[in-house]
C-alpha positions in Angstrom: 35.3 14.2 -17.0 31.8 16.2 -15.8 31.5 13.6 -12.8 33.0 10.5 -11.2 30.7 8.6 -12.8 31.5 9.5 -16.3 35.2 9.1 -15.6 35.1 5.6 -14.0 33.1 4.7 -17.2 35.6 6.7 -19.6 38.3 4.9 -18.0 36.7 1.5 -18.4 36.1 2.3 -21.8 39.3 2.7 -22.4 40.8 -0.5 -20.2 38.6 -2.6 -22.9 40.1 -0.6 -25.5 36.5 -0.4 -27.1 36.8 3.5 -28.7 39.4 4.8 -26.5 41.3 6.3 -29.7 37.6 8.5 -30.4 37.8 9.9 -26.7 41.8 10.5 -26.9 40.7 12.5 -30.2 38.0 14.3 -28.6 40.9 15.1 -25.5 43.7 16.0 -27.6 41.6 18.5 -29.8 40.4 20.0 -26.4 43.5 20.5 -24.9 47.2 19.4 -25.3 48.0 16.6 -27.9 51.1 15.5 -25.9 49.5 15.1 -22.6 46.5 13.3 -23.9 48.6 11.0 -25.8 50.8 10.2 -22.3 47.7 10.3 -20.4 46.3 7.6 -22.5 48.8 5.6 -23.2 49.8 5.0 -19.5 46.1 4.4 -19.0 46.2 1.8 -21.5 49.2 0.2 -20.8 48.8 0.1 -16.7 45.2 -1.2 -16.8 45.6 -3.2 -19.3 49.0 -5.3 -17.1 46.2 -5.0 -14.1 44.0 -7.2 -15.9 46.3 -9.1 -17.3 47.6 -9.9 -13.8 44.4 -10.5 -12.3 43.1 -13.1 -15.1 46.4 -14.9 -14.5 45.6 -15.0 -11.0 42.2 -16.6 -11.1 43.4 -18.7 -13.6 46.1 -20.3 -11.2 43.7 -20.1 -8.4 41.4 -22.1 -10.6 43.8 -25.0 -11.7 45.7 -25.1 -8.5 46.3 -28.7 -7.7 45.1 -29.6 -4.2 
């Protein structure tokens, strides 16, 4: 992560789960396998329940009955 910028978009990159296994690669060669593996997996798996909650959430705000 060089700058904010490129992290926000590495992280969103890896909330769409478009390449993230290419960057945890590129990670885990550059330093430790285990943490990059954690790191990534919580990212994946917390952002991913974010979303999840917020589509469901518009969803019901959408189709609420009046």
């Amino acid at each position: 992560f060089d700058s904010i910028g490129d992290a926000y978009l590495t992280i969103f990159q890896c909330t769409t789960l478009e390449g993230w296994t290419r960057i945890k690669v590129i990670i885990s060669d550059g330093y430790n396998i285990i943490v990059a593996n954690i790191f990534f997996g919580l990212c994946v798996l917390i952002c991913n329940y974010f979303l999840l909650n917020l589509t469901v959430a518009v969803m019901l705000d959408k189709f609420k009955l009046q």
